[in-house]
PADRENPA-253062 format. One line per 3 residues: number of its first residue (from 1); their letters; for each residue x, y, z of C-alpha. Coordinates in nm, 3 decimals, m for minus. Example, Ala and Ser with C-alpha at 12.3 -4.5 7.8 and 13.67 -1.06 7.14 Angstrom:
2
1> as> 1.230,m0.450,0.780 | 1.367,m0.106,0.714
This chain:
84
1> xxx> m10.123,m21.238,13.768 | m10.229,m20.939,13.943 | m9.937,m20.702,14.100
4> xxx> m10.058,m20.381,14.369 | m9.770,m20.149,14.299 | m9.727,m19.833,14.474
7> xxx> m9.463,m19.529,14.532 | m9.487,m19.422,14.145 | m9.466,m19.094,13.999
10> xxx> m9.902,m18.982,14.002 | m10.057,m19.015,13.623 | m9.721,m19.163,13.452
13> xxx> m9.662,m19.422,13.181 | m9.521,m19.745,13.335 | m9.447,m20.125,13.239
16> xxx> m9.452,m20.447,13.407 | m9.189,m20.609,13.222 | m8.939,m20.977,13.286
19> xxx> m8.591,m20.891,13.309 | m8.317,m21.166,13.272 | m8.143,m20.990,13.573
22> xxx> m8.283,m20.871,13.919 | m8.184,m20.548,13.869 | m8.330,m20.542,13.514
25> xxx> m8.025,m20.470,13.327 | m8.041,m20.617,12.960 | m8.311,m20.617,12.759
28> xxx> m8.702,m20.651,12.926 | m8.998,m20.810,12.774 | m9.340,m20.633,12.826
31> xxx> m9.609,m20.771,12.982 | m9.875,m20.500,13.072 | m9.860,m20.088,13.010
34> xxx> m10.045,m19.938,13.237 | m10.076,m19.550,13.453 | m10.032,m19.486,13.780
37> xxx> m10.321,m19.315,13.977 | m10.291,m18.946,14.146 | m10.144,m19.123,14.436
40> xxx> m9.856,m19.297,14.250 | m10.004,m19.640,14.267 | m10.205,m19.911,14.080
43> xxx> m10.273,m20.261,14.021 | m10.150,m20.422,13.731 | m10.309,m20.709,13.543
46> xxx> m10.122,m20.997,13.313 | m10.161,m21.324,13.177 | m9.936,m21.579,13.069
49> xxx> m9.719,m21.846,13.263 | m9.545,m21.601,13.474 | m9.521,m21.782,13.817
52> xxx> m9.334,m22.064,13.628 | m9.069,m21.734,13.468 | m9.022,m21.570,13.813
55> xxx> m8.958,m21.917,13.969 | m8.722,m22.074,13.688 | m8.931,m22.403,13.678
58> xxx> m8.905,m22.609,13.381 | m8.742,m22.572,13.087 | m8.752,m22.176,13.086
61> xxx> m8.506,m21.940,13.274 | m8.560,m21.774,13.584 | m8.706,m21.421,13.546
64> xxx> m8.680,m21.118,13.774 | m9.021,m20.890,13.739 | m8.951,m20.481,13.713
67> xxx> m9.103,m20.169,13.657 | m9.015,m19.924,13.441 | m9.107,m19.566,13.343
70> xxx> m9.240,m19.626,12.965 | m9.054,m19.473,12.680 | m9.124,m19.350,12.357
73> xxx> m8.967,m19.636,12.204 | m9.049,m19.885,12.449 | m8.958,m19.970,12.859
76> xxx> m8.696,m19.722,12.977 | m8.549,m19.665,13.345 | m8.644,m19.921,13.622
79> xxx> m8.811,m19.782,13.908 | m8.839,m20.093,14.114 | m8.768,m20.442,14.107
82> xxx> m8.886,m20.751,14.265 | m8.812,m20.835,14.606 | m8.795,m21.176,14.724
């Protein structure tokens, strides 16, 4: 999967994580670290079966993608979440 993300904070810490919720309360599993450029934007690159998680087909729960500002000890606030 490839995400274009823009309207960050320029030369932060961020993470593309799954949330359980579409406002990514609870707890979020990481899927790529990476930093925004000066203009507060960047394209994000992960692998894994991700368009079956965002969709809820098969077995697995649906999962909401997010972004967070990345913590010391892991993801911390969201700064956006996925739009439908």
């Amino acid at each position: 999967m490839q995400a274009g993300v823009g309207g960050l904070q320029p030369k932060q810490p961020y993470v593309l994580a799954l949330s359980a919720s579409p406002d990514g309360s609870g707890p979020l599993e990481p899927l790529a670290r990476f930093k925004s450029n000066p203009a507060g934007a960047a394209v994000v690159n992960a692998v894994g079966p991700i368009r079956q998680l965002v969709s809820g087909n098969g077995d697995a729960a649906r999962r909401d993608l997010v972004i967070a500002r990345q913590g010391e000890d892991g993801p911390g606030e969201i700064v956006q979440a996925q739009v439908e």
